[in-house]
PyMOL CGO cylinders between C-alpha atoms (Angstrom):
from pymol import cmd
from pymol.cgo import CYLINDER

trace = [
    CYLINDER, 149.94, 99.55, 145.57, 150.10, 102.13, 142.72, 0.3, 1, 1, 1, 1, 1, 1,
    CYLINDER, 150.10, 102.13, 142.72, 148.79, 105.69, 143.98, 0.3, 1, 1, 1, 1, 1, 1,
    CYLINDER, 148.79, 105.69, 143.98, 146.21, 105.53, 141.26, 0.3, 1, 1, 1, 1, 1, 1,
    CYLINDER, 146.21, 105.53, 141.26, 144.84, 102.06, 142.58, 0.3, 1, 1, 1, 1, 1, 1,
    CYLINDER, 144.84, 102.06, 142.58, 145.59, 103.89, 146.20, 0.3, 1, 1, 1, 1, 1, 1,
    CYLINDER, 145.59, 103.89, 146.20, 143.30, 106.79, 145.41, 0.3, 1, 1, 1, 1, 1, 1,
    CYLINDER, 143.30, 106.79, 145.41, 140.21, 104.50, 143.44, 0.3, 1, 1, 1, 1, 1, 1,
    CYLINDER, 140.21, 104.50, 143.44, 140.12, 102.38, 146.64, 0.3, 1, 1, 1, 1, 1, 1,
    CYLINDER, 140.12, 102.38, 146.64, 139.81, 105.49, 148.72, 0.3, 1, 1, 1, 1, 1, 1,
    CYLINDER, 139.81, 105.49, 148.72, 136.97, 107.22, 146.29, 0.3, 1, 1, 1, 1, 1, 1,
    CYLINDER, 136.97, 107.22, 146.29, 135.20, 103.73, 145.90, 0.3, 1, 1, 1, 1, 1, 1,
    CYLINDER, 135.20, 103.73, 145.90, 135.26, 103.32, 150.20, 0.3, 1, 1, 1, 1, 1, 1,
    CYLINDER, 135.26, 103.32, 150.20, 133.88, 107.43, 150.68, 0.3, 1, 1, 1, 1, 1, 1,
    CYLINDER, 133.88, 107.43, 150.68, 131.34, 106.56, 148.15, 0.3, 1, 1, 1, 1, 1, 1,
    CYLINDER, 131.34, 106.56, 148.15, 130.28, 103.35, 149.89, 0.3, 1, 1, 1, 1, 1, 1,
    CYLINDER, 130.28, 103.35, 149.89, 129.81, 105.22, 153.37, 0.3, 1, 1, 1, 1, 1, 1,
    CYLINDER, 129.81, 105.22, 153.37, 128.21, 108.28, 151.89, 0.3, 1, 1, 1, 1, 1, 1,
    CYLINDER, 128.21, 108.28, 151.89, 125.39, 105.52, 150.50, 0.3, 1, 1, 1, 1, 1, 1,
    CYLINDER, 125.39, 105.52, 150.50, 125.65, 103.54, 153.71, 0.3, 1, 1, 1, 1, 1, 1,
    CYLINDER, 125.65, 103.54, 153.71, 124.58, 106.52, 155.81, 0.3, 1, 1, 1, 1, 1, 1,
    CYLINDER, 124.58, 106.52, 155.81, 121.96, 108.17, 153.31, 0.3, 1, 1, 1, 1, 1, 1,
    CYLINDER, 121.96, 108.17, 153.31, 120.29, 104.48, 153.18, 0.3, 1, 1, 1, 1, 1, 1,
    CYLINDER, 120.29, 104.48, 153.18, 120.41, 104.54, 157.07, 0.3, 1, 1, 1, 1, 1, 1,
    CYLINDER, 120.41, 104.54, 157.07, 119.46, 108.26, 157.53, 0.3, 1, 1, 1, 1, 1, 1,
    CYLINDER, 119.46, 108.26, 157.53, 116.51, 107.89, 154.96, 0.3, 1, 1, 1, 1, 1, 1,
    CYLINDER, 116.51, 107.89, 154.96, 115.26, 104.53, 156.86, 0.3, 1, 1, 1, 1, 1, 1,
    CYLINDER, 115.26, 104.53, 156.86, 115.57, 105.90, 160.36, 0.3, 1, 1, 1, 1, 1, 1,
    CYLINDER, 115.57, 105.90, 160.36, 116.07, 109.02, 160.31, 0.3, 1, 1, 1, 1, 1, 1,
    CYLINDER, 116.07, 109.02, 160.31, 120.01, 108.55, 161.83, 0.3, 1, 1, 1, 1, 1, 1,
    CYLINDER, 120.01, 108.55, 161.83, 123.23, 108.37, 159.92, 0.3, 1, 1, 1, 1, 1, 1,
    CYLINDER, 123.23, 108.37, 159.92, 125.04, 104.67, 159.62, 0.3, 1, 1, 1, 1, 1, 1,
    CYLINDER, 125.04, 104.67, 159.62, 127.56, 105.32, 162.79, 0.3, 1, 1, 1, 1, 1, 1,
    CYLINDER, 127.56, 105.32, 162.79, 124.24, 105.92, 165.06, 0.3, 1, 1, 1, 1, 1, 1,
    CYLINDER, 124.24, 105.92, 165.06, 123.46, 102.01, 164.44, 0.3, 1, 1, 1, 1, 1, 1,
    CYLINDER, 123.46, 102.01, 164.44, 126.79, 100.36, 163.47, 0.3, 1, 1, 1, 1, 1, 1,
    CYLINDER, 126.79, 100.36, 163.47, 130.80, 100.58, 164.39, 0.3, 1, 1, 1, 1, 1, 1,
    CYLINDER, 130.80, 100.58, 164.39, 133.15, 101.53, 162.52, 0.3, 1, 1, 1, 1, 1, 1,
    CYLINDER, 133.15, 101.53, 162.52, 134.70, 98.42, 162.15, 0.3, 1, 1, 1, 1, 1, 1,
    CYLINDER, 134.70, 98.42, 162.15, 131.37, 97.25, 161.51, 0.3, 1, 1, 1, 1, 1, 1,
    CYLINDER, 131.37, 97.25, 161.51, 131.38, 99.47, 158.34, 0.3, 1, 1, 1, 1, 1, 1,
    CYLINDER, 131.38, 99.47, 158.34, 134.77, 98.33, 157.11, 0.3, 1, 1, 1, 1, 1, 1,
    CYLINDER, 134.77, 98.33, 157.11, 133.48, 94.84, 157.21, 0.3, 1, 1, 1, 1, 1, 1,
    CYLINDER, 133.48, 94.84, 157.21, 130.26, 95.40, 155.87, 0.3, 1, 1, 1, 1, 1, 1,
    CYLINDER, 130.26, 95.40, 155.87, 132.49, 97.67, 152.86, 0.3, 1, 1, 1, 1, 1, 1,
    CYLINDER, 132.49, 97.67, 152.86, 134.94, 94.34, 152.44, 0.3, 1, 1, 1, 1, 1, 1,
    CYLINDER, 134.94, 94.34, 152.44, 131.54, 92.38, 151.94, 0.3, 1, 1, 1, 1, 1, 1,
    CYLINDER, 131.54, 92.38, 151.94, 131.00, 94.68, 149.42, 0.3, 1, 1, 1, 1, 1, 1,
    CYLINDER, 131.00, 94.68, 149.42, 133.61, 94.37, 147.41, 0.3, 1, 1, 1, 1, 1, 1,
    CYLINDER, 133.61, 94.37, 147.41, 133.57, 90.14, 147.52, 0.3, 1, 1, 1, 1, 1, 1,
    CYLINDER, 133.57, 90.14, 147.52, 130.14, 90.06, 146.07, 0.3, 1, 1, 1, 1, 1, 1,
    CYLINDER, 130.14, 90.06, 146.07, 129.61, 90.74, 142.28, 0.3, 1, 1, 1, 1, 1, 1,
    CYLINDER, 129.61, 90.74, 142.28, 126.42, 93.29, 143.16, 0.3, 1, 1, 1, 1, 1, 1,
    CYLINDER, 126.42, 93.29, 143.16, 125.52, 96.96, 142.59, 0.3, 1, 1, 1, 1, 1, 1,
    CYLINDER, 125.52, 96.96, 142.59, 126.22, 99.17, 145.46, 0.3, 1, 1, 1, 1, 1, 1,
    CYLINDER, 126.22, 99.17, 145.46, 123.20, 100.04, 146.38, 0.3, 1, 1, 1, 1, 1, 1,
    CYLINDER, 123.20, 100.04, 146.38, 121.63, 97.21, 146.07, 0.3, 1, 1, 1, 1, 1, 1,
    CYLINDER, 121.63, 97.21, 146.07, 124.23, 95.84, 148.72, 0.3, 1, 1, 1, 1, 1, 1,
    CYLINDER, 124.23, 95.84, 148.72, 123.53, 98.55, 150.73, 0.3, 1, 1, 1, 1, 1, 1,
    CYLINDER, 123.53, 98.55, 150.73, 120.01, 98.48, 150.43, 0.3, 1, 1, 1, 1, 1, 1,
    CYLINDER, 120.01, 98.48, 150.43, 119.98, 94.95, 151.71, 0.3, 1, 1, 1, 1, 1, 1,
    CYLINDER, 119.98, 94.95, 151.71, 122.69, 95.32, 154.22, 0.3, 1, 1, 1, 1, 1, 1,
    CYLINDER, 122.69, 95.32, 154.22, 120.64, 97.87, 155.81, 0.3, 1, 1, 1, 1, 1, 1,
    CYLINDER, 120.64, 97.87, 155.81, 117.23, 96.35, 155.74, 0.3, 1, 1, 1, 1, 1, 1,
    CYLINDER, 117.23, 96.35, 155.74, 119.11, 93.50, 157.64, 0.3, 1, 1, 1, 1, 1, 1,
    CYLINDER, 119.11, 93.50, 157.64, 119.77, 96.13, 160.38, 0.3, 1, 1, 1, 1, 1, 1,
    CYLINDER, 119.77, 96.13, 160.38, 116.23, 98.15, 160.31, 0.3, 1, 1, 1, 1, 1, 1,
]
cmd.load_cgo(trace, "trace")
C-alpha cells in the first residue's frame, strides 16, 4: 500500500467515525462508542465501503437500525 492510498484510507475511516458519532450523539444524545464496540465500528466502516451509498446515508440507516 502506497502512503498516499495509506493516508486516504485513514482520512476516509476518521471521517466515517466523526459522522458515526454526530448521527448517534444527535439521536440520543451519546457518542457512537456509548452504544457500539469498537470492533463493531470497524465492521459497520467495512460495510461501508462494500456498498455503493453516500456516507451518510449509510450512517443514517446504520444508526436508525441501532436507535
Amino acid at each position: 500500500m502506497t502512503a498516499q492510498n495509506a493516508t486516504t484510507v485513514d482520512s476516509s475511516w476518521t471521517v466515517f467515525t466523526e459522522v458515526l458519532s454526530d448521527e448517534f450523539t444527535a439521536r440520543t444524545g451519546f457518542g457512537v462508542y456509548a452504544h457500539i464496540t469498537p470492533v463493531d465500528v470497524s465492521q459497520a466502516y467495512q460495510q461501508y465501503q462494500q456498498r455503493n451509498a453516500p456516507m451518510r446515508l449509510f450512517v443514517r440507516e446504520y444508526v436508525r437500525s441501532y436507535v
